[in-house]
DOMI-100999 format. One line per 2 residues: their letters; for each residue x, y, z of C-alpha. Coordinates in nm, 4 decimals, padded with zeros to 6 digits. Last residue first. Layout:
# residues N
A> X/Y/Z  ...
***
This chain:
# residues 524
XX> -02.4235/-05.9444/-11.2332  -02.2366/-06.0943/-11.4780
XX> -02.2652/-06.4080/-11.6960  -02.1140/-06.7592/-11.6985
XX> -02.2082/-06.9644/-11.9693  -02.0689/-07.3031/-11.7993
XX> -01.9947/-07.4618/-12.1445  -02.1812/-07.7771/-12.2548
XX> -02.0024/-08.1496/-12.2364  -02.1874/-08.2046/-11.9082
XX> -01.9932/-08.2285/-11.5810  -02.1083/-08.5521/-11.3921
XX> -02.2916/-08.4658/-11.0976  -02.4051/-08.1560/-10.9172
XX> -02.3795/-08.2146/-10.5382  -02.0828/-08.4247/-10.4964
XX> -01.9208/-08.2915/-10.8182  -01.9648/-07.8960/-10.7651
XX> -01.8494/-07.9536/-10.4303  -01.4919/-08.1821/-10.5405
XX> -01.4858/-07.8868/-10.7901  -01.5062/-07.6488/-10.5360
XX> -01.2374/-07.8238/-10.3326  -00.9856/-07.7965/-10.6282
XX> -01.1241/-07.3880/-10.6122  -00.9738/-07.3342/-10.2950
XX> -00.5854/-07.3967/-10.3880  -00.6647/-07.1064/-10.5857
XX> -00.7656/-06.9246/-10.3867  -00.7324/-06.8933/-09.9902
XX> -00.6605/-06.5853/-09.8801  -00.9759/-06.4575/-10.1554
XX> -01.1924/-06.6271/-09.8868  -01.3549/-06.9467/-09.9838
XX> -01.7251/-07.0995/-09.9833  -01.8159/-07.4119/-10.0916
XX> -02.2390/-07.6174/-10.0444  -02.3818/-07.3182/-09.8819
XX> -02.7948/-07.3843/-09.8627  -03.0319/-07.2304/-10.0278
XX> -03.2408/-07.5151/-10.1793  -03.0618/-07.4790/-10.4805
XX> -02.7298/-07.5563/-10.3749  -02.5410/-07.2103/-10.3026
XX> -02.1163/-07.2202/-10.4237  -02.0029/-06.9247/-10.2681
XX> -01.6797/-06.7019/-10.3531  -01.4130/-06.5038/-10.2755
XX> -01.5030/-06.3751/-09.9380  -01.2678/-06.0881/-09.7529
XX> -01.4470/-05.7961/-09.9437  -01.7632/-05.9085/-09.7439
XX> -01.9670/-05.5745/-09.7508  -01.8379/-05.4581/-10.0719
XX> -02.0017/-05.7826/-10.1955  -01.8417/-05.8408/-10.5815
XX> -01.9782/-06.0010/-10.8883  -01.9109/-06.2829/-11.1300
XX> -02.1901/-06.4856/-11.1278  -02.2327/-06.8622/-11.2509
XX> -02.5758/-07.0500/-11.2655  -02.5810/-07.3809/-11.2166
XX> -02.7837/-07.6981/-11.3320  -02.7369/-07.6888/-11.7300
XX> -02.4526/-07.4557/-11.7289  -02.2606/-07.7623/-11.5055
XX> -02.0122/-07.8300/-11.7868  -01.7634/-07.5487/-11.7023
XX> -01.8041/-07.4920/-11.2930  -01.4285/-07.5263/-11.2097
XX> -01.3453/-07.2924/-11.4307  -01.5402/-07.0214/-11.2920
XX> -01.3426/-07.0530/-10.9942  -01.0117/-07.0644/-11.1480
XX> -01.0848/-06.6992/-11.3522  -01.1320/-06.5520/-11.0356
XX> -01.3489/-06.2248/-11.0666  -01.3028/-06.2333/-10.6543
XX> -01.6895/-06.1984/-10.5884  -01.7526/-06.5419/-10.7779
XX> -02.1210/-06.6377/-10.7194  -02.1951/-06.9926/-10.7955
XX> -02.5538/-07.0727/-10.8108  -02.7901/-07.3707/-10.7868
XX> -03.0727/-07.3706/-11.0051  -03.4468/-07.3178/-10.9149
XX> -03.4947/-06.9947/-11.1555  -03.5376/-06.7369/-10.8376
XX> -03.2067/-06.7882/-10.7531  -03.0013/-06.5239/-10.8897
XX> -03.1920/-06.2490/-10.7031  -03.1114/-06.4326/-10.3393
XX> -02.7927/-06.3237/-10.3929  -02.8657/-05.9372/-10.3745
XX> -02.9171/-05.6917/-10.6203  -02.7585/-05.3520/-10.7211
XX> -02.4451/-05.2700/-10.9288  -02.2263/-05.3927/-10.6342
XX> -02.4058/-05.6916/-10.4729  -02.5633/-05.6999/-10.1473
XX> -02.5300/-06.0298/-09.9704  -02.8093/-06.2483/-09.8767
XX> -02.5965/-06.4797/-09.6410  -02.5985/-06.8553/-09.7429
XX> -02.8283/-07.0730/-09.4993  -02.5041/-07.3061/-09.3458
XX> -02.3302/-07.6437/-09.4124  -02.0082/-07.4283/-09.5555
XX> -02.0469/-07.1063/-09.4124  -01.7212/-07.1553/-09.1992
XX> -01.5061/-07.2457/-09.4620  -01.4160/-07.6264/-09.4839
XX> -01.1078/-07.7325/-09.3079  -01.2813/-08.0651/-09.2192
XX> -01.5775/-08.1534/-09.4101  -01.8721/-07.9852/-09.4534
XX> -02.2218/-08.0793/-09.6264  -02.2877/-08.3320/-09.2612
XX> -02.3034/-07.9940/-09.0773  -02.6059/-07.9733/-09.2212
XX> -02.7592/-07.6112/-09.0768  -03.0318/-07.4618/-08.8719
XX> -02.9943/-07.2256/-08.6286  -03.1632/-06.9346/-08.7581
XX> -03.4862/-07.1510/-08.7328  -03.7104/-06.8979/-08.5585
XX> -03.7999/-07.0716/-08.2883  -03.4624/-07.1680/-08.1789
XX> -03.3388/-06.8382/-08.2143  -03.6290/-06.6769/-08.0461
XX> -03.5308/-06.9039/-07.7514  -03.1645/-06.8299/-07.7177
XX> -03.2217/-06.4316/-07.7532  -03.5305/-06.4422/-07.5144
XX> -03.2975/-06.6198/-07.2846  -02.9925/-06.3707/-07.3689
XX> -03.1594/-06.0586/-07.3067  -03.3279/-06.1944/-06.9959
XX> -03.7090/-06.2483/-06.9058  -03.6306/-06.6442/-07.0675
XX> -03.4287/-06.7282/-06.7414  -03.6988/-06.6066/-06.5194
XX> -03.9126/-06.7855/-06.6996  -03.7276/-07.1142/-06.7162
XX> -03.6806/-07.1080/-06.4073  -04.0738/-07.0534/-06.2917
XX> -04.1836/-07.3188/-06.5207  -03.9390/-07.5486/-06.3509
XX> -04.1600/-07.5205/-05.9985  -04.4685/-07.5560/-06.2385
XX> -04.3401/-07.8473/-06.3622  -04.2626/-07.9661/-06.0205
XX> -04.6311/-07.8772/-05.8629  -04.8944/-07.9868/-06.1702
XX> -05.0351/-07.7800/-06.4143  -04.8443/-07.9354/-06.6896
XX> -04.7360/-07.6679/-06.9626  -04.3648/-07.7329/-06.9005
XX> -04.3507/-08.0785/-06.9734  -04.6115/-07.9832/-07.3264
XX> -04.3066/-07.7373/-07.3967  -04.0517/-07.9978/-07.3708
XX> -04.2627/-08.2131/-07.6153  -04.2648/-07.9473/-07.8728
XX> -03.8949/-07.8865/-07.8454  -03.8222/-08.2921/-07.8401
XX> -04.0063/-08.3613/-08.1566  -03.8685/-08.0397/-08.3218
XX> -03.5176/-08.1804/-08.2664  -03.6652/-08.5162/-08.4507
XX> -03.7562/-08.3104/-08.7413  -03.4079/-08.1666/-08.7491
XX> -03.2483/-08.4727/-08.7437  -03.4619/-08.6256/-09.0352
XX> -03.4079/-08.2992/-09.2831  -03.0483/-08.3911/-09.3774
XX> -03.0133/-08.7563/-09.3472  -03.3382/-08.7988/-09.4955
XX> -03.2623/-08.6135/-09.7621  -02.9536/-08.7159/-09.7952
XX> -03.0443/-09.0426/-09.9785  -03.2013/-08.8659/-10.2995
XX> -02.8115/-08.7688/-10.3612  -02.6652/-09.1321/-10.3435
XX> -02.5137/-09.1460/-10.6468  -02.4912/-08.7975/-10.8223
XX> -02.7811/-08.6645/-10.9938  -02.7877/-08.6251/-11.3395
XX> -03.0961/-08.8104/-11.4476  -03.4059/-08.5655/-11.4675
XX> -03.5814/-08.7765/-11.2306  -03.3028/-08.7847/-10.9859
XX> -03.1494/-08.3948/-11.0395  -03.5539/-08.3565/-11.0270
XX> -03.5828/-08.5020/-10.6761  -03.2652/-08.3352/-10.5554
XX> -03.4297/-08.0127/-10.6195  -03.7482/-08.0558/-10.4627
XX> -03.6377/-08.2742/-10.1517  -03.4516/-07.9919/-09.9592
XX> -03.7612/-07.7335/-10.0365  -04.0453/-08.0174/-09.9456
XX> -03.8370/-08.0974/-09.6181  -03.8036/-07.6961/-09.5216
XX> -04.1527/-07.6551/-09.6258  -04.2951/-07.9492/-09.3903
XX> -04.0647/-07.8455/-09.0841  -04.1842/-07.4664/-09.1294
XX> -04.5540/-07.5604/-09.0990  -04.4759/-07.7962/-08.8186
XX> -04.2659/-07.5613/-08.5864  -04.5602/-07.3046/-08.4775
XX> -04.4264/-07.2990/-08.1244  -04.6821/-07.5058/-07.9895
XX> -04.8065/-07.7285/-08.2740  -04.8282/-08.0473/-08.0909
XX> -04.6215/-08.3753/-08.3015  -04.6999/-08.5349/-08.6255
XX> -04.3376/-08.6103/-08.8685  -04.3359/-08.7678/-09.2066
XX> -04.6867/-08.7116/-09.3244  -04.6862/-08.3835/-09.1688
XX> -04.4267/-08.2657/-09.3713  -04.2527/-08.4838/-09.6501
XX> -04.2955/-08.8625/-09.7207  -04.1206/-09.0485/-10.0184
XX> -04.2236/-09.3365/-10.2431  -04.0074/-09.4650/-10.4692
XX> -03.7539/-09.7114/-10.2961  -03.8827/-09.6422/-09.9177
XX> -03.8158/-09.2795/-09.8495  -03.7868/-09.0020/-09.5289
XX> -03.6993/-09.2977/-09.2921  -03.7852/-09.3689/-08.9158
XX> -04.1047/-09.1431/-08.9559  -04.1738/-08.9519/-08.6592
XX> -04.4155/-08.9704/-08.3860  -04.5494/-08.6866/-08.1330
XX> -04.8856/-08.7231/-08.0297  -04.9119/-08.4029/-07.8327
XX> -05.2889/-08.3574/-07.9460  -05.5235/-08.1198/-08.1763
XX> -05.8815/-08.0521/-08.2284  -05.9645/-07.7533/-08.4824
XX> -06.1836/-07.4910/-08.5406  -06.3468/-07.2340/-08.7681
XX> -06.6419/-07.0227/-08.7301  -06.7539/-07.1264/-08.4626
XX> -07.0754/-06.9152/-08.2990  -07.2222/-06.8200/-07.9597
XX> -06.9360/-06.9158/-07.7314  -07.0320/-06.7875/-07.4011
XX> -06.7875/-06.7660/-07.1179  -06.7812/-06.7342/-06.7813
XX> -06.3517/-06.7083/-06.6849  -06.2574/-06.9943/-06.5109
XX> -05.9779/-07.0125/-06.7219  -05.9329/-07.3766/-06.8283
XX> -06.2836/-07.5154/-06.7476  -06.4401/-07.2256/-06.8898
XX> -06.2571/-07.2535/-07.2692  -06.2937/-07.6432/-07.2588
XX> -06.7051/-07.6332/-07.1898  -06.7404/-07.3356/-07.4214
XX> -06.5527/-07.5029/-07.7079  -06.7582/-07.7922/-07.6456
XX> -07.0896/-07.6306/-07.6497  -07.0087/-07.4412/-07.9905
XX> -06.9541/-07.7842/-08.1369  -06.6413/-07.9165/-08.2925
XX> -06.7775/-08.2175/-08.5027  -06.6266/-08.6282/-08.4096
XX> -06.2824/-08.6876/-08.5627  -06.0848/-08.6594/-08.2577
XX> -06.2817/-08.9474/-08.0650  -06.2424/-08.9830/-07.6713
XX> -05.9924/-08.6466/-07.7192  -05.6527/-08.7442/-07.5558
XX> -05.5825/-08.6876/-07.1433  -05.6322/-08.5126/-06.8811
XX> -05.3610/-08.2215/-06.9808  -05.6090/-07.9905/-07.1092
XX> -05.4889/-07.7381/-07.3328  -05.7272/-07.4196/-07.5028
XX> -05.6540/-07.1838/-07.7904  -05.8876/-06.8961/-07.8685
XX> -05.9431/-06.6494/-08.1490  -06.2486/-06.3880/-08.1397
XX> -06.1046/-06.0933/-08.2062  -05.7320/-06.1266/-08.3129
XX> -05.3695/-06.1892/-08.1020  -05.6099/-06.3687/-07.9499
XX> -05.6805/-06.5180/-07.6207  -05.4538/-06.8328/-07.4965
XX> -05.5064/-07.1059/-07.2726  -05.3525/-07.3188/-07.0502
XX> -05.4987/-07.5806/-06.7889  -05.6289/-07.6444/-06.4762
XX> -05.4357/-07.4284/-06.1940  -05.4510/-07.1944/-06.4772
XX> -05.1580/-07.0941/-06.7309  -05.2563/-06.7860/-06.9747
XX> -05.0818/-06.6505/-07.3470  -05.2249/-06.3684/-07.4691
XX> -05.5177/-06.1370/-07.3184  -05.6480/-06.2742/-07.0238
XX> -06.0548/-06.3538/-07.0469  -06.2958/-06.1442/-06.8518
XX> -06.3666/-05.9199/-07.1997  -06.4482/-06.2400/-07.3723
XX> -06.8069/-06.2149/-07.1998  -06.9726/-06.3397/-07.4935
XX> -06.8283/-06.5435/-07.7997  -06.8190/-06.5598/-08.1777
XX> -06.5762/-06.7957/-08.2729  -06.2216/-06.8764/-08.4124
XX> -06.0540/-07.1676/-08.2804  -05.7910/-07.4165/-08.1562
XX> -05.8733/-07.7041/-07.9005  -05.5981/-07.9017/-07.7258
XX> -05.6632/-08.2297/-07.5620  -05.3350/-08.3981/-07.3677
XX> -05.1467/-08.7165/-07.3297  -05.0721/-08.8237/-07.7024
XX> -04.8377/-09.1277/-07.7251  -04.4640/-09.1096/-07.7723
XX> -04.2503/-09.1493/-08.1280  -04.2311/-09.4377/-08.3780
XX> -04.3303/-09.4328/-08.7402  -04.2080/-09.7221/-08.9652
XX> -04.3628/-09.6712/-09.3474  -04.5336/-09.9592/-09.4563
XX> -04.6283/-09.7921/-09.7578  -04.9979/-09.7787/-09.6794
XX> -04.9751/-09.5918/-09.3653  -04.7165/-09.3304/-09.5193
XX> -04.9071/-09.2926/-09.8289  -05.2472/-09.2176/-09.6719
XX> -05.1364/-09.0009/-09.4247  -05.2999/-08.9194/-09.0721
XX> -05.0252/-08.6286/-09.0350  -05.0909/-08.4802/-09.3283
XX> -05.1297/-08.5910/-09.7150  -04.7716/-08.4474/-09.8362
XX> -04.6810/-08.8320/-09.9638  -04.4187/-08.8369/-10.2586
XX> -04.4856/-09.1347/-10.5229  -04.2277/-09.1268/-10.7612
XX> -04.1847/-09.2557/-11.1271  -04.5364/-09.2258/-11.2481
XX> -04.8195/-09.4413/-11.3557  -05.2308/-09.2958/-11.2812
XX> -05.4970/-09.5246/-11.2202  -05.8600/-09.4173/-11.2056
XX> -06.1531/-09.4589/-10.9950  -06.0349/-09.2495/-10.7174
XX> -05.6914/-09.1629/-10.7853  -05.4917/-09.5032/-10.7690
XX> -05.1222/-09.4428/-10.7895  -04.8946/-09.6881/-10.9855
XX> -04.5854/-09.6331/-10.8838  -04.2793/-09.6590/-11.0725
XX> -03.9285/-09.8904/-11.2475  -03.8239/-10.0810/-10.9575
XX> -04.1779/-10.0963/-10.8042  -04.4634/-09.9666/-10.6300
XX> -04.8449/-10.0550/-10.5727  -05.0436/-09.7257/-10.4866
XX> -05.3725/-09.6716/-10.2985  -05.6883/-09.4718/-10.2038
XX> -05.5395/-09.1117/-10.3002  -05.8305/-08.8899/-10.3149
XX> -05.9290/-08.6341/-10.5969  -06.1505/-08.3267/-10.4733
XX> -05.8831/-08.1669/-10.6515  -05.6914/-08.2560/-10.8790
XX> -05.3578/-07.9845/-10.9201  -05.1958/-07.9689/-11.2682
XX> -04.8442/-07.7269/-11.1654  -04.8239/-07.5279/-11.4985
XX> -04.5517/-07.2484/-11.3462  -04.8135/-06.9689/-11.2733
XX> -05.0574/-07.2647/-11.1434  -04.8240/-07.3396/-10.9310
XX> -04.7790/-06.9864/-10.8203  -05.1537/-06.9263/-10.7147
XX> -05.1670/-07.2149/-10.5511  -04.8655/-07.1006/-10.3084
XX> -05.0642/-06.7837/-10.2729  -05.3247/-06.9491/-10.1745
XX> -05.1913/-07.1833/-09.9299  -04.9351/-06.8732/-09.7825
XX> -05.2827/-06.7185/-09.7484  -05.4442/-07.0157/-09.5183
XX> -05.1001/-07.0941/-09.3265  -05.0998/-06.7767/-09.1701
XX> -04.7921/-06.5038/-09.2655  -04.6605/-06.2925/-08.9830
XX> -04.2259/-06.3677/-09.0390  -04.1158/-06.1265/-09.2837
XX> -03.8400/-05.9202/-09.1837  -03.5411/-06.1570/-09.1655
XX> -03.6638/-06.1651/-09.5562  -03.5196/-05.9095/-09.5770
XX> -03.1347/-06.0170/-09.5442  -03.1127/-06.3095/-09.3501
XX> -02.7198/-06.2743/-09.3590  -02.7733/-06.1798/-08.9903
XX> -02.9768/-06.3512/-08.6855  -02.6847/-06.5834/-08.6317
XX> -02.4418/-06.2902/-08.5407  -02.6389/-06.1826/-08.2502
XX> -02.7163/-05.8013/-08.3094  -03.0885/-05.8330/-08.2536
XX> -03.0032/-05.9501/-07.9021  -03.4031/-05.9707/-07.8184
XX> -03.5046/-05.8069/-07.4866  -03.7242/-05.5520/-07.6645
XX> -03.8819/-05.8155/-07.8309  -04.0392/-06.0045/-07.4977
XX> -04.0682/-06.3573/-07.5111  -04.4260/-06.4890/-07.3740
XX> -04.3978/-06.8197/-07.1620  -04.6872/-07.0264/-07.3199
XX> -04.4559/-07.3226/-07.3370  -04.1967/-07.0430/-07.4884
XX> -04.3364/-06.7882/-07.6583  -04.3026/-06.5852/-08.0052
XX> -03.9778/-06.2924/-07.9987  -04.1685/-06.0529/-08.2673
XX> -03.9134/-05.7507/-08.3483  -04.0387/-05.4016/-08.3686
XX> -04.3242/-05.4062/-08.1723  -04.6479/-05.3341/-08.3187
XX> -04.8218/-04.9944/-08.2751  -05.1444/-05.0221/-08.1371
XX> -05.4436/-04.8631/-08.3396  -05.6320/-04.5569/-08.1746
XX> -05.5552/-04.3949/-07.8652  -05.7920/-04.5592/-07.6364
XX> -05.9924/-04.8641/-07.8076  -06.1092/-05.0255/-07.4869
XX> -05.7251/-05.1731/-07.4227  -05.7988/-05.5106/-07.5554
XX> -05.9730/-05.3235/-07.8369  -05.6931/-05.1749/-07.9247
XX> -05.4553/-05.5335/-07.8839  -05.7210/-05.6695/-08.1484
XX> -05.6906/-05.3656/-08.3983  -05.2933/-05.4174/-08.4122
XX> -05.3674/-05.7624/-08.4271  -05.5134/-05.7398/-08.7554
XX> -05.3284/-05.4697/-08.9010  -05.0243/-05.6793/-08.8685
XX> -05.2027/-05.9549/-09.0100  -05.2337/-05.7345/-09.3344
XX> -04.9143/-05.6283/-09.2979  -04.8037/-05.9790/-09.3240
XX> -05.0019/-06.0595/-09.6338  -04.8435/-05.7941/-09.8112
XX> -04.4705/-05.8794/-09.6610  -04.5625/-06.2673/-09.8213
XX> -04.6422/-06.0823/-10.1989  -04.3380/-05.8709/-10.1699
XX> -04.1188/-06.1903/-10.0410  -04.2501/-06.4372/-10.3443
XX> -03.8865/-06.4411/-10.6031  -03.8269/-06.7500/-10.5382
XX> -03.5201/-06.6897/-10.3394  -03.7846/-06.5042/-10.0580
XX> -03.9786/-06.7698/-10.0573  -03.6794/-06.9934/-09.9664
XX> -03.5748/-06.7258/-09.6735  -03.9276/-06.6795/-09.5265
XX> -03.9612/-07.0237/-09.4596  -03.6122/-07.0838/-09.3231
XX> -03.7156/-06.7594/-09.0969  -04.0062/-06.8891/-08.9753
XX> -04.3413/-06.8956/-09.1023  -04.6531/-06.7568/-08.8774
XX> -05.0046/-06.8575/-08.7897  -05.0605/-07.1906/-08.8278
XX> -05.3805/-07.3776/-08.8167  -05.7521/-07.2178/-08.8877
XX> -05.9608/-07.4389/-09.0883  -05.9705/-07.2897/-09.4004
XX> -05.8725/-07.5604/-09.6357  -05.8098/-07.4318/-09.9763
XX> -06.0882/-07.5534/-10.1481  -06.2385/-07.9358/-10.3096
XX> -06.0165/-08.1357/-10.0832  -05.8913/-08.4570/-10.1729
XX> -05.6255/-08.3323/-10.3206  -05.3933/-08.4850/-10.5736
XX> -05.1149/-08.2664/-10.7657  -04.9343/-08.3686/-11.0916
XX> -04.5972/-08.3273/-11.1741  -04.3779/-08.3311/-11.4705
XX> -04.0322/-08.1997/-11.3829  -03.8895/-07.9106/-11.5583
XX> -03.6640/-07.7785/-11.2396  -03.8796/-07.4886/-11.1928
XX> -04.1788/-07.7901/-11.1994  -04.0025/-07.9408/-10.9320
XX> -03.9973/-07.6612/-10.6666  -04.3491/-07.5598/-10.7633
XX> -04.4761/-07.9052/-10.6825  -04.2644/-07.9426/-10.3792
XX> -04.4077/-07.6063/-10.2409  -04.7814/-07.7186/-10.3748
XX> -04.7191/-08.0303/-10.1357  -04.6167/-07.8576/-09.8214
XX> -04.8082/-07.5695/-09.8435  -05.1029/-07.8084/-09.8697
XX> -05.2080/-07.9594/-10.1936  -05.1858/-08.3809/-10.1022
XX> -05.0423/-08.6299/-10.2555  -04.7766/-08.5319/-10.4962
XX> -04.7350/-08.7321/-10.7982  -04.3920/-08.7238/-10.9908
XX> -04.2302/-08.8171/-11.3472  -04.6157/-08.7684/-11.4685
XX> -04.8044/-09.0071/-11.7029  -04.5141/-09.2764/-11.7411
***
């Protein structure tokens, strides 16, 4: 083989996976067909998933730069809005997003909702646009070695039992997997036969930065017309029309000026002139999603696997959660200790919750339709989300707290089990997320419990053992945290040692085969 992987495609997606196997000492390379970072403008935020895996890789201070950065940003944008009395706007404390355009007020957020804690800080991260988070992201694989082509297209790949060969533009390249991160209009999914159902696109969104004249008559934020939607900022110059008479005639054609200007009036009414673009983008609701995540060798992640509309800033997240769940398990494969069936729950992990983004996005497209019922249902769900718990239920959704496998638990497990593990504070200073900036999996044991770091002798090579305690959880004995993040065993001191048989079930199911090398467990 060449490489043991090749990613198609550089995004956040793809450069996550990349930097997510080469921690695990995977040989990957990188194909782009791009010669830069793309700087078309897309997403604007991450969610708290998002913010959570950077954060374990040791990247929060550089994302919390970025952020106040966009801070600044709209800060200046909502001072202008208000002709620049009083200086710079102070944020809010807590960002809520929207709803179908339906703007969620922080101040009505339940901050103290159980599912918003354990985030530690990275709960405070969230303003990060996809073009930075790219860089940075390149940035770190080429920290780790990452090779990245660019300006190197994927025309093709014949797979079998034993590879892929993957045709790079005049060359052929042999490696063991194939993983497609090449957008929604993928490459690898069409050509791999991949199965992609979902609903048809019924609506023409534009999303921009330009120069423009007369912006002042133009809402501020989110704005539904008796033609349309639209939104104005949160920075100079940034606009994002909907109109629901159907798809673009051809989606690939040039963004002009004139077009912009023609969507932008026809929605608000307002007499625009754009005078410059600077950077924009055509989008739909096509919403369609991969039936599986794999076929033998080849795999899909992000965009590639699931397309939909990108209200509520979902996709972004989606892609980094998959290339975060695949990255680890896609070493144990390559690397040859992974359990039976471990590539497998991948999809069954990360398929559900792309499909639940599917039906968010399309919900929001129902609620967007300037016609009588929907706007009838429009004004329920508003007055529902103007509450503290609407804007609590909403913001949860959007930001990700929810998410969990409740397929890792079985019956009696602890609660956690299935679950983002809780960034506890550890006595002596750190917090969990501190041990898992080296890709492994860890097992904290805050009881000093000889049984529990028994159970993990012969896994040294994939998990990382800490005795240490959490004043702030005295009840909890121990965590067993895959490396993705996610709580794989978890017992209260009540409950040892008859716990620690079903950590070794855990450690077995997720880890392998014990190897014949001590644990080497070290403290905090």
């Amino acid at each position: 083989m060449d490489y043991d992987v090749v990613v198609a495609g550089a995004g956040p997606v793809g450069l996550t996976l990349a930097c997510e196997l080469r921690l695990a000492g995977v040989d990957v390379l990188v194909v782009e067909r791009l010669t830069e970072v793309d700087t078309t403008i897309k997403a604007g935020a991450i969610n708290t998933p998002s913010a959570e895996a950077f954060y374990r890789r040791g990247l929060l201070p550089a994302l919390a730069a970025i952020q106040q950065e966009n801070l600044d940003r709209i800060s200046g944008f909502m001072a202008q809005q208000q002709g620049g009395r009083g200086g710079p706007v102070k944020m809010p404390p807590k960002f809520a997003g929207h709803f179908a355009g339906i703007p969620l007020s922080g101040a009505l957020l339940d901050t103290a909702d159980p599912d918003f804690a354990g985030a530690g800080p990275a709960g405070d991260v969230g303003f990060v646009p996809q073009e930075p988070l790219e860089r940075l992201l390149g940035e770190r694989a080429a920290e780790l070695g990452v090779e990245v082509r660019r300006g190197a297209e994927l025309t093709g790949f014949d797979a079998d039992d034993e590879g892929v060969t993957v045709h790079v533009g005049g060359t052929a390249v042999r490696a063991g997997w194939l993983v497609g991160c090449d957008g929604g209009r993928s490459t690898v999914r069409k050509l791999g036969g991949f199965a992609f159902p979902g609903t048809d696109p019924s609506i023409t969104g534009h999303q921009a930065m330009v120069t423009m004249e007369g912006a002042e008559a133009l809402g501020k934020g989110w704005n539904r017309t008796p033609t349309g939607t639209y939104a104005h900022g949160p920075f100079p110059g940034r606009i994002l029309t909907v109109e629901f008479d159907g798809p673009p005639a051809d989606r690939d054609a040039p963004i002009t000026a004139g077009e912009l200007q023609a969507a932008l009036r026809h929605v608000s009414g307002a007499d625009v002139t754009v005078t410059a673009v600077h950077t924009a983008t055509r989008f739909t609701d096509n919403a369609r999603q991969a039936a599986d995540y794999r076929s033998g060798r080849v795999l899909l992640a992000g965009d590639a696997a699931h397309v939909h509309s990108p209200f509520g800033g979902q996709g972004l997240n989606l892609g980094i959660g998959d290339a975060m769940n695949l990255g680890w398990k896609l070493a144990a494969t390559v690397r040859g200790w992974a359990p039976e069936g471990l590539l497998d729950t991948y999809t069954a992990e990360r398929h559900p919750i792309g499909a639940w983004v599917l039906e968010w996005t399309r919900a929001q497209v129902a609620l967007m339709r300037p016609e009588s019922h929907a706007m009838a249902l429009r004004e329920v769900v508003a007055e529902y989300a103007n509450t503290v718990a609407g804007t609590t239920f909403f913001t949860k959704k959007i930001s990700g707290v929810w998410q969990r496998h409740d397929s890792m638990a079985a019956p009696g497990d602890h609660p956690l089990v299935g679950g983002s593990a809780p960034d506890l504070e550890l006595a002596g200073g750190g917090r969990l997320a501190d041990h898992l900036h080296d890709g492994r999996a860890l097992l904290l044991d805050l009881a000093d419990a000889p049984a529990i770091r028994a159970a993990a002798e012969g896994y040294g090579d994939r998990v990382s053992v800490v005795t240490a305690a959490a004043p702030e959880c005295p009840e909890l004995a121990g965590l067993l945290v895959r490396p993705d993040g996610f709580t794989a065993w978890a017992a209260d001191a009540a409950s040892l040692p008859d716990a620690a048989g079903a950590l070794g079930g855990a450690l077995s199911r997720w880890f392998g085969t014990r190897a014949a090398v001590p644990a080497g467990a070290r403290a905090a």
